[in-house]
Backbone as ProteinMPNN parsed JSONL, in Angstrom:
{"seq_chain_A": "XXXXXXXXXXXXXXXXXXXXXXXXXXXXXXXXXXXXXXXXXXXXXXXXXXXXXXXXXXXXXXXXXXXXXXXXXXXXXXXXXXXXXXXXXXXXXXXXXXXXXXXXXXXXXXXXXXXXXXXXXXXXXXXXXXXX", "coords_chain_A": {"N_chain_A": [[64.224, 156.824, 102.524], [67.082, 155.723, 101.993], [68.125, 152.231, 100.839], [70.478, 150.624, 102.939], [73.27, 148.653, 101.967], [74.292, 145.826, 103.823], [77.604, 145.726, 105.349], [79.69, 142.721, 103.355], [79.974, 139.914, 104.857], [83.187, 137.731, 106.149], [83.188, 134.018, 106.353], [85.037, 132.09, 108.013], [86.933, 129.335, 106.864], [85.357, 125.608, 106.763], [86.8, 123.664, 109.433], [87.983, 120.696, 109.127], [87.18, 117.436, 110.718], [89.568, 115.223, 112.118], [89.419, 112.348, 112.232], [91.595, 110.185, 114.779], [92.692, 107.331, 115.171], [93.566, 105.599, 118.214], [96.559, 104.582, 119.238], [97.534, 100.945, 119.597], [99.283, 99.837, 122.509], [101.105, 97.626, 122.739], [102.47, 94.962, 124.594], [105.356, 92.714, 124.638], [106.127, 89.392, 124.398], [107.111, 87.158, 126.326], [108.012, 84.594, 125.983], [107.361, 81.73, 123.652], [103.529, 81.267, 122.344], [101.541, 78.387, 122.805], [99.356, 76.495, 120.8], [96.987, 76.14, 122.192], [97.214, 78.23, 124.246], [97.173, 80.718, 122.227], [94.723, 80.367, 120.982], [93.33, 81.189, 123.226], [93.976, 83.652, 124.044], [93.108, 85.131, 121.713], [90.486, 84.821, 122.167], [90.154, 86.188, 124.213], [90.697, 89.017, 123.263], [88.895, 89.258, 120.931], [86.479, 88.306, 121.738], [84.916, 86.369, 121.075], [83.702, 82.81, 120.677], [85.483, 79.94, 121.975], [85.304, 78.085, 119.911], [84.555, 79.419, 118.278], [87.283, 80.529, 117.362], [88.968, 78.873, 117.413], [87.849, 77.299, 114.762], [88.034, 79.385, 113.247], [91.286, 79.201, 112.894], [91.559, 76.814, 111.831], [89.955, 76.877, 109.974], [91.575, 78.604, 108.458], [94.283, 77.433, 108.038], [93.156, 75.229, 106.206], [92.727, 76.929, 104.048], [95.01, 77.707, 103.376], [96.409, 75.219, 102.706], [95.407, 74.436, 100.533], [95.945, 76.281, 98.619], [98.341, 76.056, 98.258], [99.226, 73.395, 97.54], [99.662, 70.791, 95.415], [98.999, 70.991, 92.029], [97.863, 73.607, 92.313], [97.84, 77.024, 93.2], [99.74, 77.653, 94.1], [100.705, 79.795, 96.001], [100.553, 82.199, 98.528], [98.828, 84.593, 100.362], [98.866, 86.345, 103.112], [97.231, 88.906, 104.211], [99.355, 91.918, 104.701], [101.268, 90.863, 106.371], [102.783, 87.819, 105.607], [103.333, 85.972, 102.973], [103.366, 83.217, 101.68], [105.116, 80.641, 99.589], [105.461, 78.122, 96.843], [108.469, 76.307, 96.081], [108.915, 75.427, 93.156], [112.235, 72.598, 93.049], [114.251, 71.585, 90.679], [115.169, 67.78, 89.283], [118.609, 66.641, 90.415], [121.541, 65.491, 88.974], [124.233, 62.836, 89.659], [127.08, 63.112, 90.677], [130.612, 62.798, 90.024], [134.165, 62.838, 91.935], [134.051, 65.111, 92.981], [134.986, 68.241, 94.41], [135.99, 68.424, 97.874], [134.438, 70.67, 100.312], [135.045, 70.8, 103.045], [137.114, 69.477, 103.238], [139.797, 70.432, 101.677], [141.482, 69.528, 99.002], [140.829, 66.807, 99.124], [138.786, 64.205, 97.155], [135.436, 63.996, 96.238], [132.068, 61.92, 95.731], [128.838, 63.149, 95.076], [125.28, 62.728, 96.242], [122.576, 61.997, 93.767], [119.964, 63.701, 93.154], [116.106, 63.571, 93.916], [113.348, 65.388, 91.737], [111.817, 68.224, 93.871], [109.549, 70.083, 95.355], [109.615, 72.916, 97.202], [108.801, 74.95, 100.289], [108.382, 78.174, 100.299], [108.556, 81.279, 102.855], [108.432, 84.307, 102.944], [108.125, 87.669, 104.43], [106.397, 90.42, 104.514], [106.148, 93.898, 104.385], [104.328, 95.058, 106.623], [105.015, 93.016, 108.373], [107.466, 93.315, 108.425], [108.178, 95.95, 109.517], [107.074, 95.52, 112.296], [109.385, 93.911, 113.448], [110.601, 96.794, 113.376]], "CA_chain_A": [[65.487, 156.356, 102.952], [67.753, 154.622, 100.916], [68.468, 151.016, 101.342], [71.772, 150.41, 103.209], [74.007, 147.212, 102.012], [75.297, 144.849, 104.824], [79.083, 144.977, 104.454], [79.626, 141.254, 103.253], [80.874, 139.133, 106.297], [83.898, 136.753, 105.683], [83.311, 133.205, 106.828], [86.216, 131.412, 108.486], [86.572, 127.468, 106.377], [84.647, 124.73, 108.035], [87.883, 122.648, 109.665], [87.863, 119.491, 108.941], [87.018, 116.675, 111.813], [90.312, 114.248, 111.771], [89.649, 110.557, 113.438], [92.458, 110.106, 115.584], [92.626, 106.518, 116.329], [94.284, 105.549, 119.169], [97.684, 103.596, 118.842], [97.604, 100.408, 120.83], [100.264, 99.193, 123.48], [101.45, 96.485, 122.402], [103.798, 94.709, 125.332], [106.368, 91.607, 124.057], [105.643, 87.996, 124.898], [108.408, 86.772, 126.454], [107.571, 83.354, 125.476], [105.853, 81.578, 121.972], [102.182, 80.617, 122.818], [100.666, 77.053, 122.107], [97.998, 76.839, 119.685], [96.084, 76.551, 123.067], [97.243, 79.647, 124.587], [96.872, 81.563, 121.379], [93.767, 80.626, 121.377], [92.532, 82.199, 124.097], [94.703, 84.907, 123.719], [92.581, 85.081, 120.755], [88.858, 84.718, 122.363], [90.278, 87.131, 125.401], [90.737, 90.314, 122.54], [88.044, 89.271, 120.127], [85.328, 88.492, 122.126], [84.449, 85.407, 119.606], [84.287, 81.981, 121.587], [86.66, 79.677, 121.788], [84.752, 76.771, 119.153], [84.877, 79.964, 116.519], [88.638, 81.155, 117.193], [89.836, 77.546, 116.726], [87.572, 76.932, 113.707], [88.672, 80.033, 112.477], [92.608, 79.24, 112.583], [91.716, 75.427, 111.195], [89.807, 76.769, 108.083], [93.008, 79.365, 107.715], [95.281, 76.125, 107.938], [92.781, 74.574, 105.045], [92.352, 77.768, 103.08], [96.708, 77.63, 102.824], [96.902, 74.037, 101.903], [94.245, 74.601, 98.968], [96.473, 77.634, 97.83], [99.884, 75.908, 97.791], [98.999, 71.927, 97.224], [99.725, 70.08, 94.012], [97.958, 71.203, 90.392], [97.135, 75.009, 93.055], [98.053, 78.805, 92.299], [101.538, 77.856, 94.554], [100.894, 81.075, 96.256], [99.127, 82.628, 99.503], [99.344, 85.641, 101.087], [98.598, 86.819, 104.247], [97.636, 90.859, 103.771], [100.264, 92.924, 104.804], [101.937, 89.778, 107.154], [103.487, 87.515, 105.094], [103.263, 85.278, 101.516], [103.467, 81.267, 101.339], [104.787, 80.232, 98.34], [106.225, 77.199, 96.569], [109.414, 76.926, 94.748], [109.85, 73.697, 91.938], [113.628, 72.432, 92.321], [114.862, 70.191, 89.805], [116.269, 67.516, 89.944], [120.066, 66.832, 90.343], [122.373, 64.463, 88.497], [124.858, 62.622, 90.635], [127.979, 63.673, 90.377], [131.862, 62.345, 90.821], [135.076, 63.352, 91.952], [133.851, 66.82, 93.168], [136.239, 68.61, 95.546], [134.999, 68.279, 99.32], [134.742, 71.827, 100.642], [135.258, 70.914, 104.375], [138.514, 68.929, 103.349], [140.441, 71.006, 101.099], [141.982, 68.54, 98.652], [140.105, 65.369, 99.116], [137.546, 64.762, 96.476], [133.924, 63.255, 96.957], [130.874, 62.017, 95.155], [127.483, 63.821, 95.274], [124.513, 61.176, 95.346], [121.656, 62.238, 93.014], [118.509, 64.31, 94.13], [114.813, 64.104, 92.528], [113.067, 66.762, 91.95], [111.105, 68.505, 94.912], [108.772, 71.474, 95.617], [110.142, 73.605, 98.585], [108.145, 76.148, 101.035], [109.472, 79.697, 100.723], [107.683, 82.005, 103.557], [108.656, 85.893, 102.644], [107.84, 88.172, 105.479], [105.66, 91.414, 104.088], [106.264, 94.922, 104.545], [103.553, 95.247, 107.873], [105.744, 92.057, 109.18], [108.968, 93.814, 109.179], [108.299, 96.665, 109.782], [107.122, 95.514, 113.342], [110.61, 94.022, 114.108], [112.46, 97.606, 113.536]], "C_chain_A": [[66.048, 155.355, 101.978], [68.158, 153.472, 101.877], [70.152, 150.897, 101.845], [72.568, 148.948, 103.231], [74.787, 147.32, 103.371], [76.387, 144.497, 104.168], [78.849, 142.838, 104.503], [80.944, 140.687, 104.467], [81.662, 137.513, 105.615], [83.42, 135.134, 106.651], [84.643, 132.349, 106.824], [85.698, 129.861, 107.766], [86.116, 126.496, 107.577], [86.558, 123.844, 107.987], [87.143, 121.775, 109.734], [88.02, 118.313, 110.168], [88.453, 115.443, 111.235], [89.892, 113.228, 112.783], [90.593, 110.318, 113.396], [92.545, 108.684, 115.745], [93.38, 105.961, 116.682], [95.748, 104.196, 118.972], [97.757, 102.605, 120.053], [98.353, 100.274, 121.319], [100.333, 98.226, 123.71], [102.61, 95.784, 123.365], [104.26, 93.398, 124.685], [105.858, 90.787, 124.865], [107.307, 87.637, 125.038], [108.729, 85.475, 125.824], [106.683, 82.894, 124.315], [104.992, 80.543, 123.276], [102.452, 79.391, 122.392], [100.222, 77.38, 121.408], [97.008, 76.865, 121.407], [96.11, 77.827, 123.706], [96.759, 80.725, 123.33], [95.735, 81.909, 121.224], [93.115, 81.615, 122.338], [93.172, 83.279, 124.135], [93.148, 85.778, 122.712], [90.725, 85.329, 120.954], [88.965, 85.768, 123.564], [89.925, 88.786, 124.595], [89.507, 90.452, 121.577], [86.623, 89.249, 120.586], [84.184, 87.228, 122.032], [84.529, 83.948, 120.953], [85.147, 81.613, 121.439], [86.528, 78.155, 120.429], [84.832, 78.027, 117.978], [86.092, 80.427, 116.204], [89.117, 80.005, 116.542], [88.814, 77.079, 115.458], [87.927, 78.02, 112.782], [90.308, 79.79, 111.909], [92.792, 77.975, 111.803], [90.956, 76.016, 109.877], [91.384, 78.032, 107.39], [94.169, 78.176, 107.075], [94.977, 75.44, 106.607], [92.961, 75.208, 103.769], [94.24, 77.543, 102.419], [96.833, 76.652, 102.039], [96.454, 74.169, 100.863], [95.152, 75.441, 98.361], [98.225, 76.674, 97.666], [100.103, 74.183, 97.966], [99.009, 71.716, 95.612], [98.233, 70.933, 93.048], [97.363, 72.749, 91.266], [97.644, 76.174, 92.411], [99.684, 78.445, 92.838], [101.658, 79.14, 95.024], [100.067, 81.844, 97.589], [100.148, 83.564, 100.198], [98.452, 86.359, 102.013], [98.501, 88.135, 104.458], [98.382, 91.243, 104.867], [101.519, 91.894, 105.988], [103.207, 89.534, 105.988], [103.067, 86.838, 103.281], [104.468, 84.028, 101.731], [103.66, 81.264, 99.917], [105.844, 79.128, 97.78], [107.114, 77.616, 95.677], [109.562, 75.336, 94.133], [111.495, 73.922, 91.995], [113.983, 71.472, 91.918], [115.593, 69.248, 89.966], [117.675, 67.164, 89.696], [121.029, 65.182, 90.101], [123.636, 63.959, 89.377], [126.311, 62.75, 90.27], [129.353, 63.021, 91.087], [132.724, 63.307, 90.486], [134.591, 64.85, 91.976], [135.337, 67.348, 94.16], [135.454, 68.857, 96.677], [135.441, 70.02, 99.72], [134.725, 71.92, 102.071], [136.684, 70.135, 104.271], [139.105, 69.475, 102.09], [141.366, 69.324, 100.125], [142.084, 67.131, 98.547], [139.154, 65.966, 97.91], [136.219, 63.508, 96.666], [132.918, 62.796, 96.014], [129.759, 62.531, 95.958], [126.487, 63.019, 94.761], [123.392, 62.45, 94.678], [120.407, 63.389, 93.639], [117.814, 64.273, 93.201], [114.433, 65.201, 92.752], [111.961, 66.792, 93.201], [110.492, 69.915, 94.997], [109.262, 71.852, 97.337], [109.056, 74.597, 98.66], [109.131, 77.341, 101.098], [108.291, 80.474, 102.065], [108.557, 83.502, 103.424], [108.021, 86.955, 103.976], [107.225, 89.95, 104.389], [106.155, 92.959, 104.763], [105.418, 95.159, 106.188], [104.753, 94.561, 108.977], [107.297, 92.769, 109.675], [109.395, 95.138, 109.701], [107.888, 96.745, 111.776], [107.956, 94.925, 114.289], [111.501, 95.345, 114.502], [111.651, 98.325, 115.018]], "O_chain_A": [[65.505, 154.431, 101.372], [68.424, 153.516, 103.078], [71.009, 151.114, 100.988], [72.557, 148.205, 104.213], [75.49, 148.194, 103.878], [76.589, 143.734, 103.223], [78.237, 142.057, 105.231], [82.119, 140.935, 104.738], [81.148, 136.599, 104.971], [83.351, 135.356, 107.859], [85.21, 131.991, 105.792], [84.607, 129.318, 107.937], [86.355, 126.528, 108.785], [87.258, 123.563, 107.015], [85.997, 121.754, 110.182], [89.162, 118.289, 110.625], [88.372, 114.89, 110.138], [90.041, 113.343, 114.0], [91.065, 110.105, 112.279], [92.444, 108.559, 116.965], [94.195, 105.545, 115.858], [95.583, 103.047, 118.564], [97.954, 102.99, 121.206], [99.128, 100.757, 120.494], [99.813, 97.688, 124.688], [103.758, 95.995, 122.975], [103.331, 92.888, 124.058], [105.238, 91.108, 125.878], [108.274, 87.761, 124.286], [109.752, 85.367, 125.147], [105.608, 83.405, 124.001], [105.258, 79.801, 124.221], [103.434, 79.165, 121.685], [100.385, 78.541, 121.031], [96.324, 77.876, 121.568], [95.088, 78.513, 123.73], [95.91, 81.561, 123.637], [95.336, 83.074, 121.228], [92.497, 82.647, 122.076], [92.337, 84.143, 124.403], [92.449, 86.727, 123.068], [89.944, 85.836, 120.15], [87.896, 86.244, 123.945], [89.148, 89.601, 125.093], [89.058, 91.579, 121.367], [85.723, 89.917, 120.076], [83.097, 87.095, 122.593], [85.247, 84.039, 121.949], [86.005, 82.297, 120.883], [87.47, 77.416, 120.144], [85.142, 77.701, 116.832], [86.305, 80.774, 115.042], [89.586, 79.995, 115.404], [89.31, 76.013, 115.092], [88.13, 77.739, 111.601], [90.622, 80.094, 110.758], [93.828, 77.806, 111.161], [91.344, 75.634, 108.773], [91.911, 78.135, 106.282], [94.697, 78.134, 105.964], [95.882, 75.062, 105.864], [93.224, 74.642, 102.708], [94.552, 77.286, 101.256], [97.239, 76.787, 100.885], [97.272, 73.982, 99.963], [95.099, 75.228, 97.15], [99.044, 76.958, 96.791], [101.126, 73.767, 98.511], [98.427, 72.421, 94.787], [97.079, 71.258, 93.325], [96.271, 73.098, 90.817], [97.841, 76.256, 91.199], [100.675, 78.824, 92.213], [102.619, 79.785, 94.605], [98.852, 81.993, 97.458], [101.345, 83.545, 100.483], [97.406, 86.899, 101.654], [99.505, 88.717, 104.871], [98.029, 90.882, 105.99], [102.587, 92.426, 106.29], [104.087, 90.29, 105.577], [102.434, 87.585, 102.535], [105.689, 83.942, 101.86], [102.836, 81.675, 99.099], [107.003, 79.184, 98.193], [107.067, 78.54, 94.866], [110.181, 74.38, 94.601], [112.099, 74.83, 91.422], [114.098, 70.447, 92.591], [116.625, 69.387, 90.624], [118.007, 67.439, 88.543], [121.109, 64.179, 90.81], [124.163, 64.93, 89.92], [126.519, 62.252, 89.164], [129.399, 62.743, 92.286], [132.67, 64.172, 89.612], [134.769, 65.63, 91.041], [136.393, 66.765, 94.409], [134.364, 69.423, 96.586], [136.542, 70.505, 99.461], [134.421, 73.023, 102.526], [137.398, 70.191, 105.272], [138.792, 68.714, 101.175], [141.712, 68.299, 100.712], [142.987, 66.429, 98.094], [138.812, 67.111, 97.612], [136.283, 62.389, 97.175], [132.925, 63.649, 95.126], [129.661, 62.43, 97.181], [126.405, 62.594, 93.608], [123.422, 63.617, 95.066], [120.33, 63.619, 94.846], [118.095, 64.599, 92.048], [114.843, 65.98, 93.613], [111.333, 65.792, 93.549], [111.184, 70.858, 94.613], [109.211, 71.137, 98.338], [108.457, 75.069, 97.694], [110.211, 77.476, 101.673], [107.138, 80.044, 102.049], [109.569, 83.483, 104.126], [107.012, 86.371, 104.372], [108.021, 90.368, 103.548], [106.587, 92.851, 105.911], [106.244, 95.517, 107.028], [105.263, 95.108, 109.955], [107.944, 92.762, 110.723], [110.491, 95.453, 110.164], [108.258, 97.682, 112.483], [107.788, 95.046, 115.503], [112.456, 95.419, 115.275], [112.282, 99.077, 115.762]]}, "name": "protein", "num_of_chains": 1, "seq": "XXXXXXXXXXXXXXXXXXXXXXXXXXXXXXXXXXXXXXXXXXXXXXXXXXXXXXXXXXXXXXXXXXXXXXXXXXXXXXXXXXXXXXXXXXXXXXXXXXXXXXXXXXXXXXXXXXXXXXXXXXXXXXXXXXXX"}
């Protein structure tokens, strides 16, 4: 007897397993927390007590100042939130006889300003996208 080949059998592709995970439900605060409410807000979802939530949000508080304090980078960013960052403005010579721009035709002096470092806070792509 002759040997008889097994027609060749097609296998269907392995599908691929997708993780799904679940989108939370997020309801609005009608009201801003405390730092005490947040807290526990904070030890209610995490699980964490309430001596590591609040030492967590006080070394965040330290980790900022270090990042945007004198002789620093002038720069911190919060992933996908926001970005702390300083701006140097120079300063400003004092100035006469300007024209007042709430009285049309009066004119005014402008006293002096030194210079000063300002806080910018920028809001991140994650951040605004959970206003629209």
């Amino acid at each position: 007897m002759a040997a008889m080949k097994k027609p060749a059998v097609k296998k269907a592709p392995a599908k691929k397993v997708v993780a799904v995970t679940p989108v939370k439900k997020l309801t609005a605060i009608k009201e801003k927390f405390t730092k005490t409410q947040l807290v526990s807000e904070l030890v209610e979802k995490t699980e964490l007590s309430k001596k590591e939530v609040a030492s967590v949000l006080d070394e965040l508080g330290d980790i900022i100042e270090r990042h945007v304090k004198k002789r620093a980078v002038g720069e911190f960013t919060f992933p996908g939130l926001l970005k702390i960052k300083t701006v140097k403005k120079p300063a400003q010579k004092a100035r006469k006889n300007v024209p007042n721009p709430f009285k049309p035709g009066e004119l005014m002096d402008v006293a002096a300003k030194p210079a000063s470092t300002k806080v910018k806070v920028l809001p991140l792509k994650k951040l605004k996208d959970m206003v629209l």
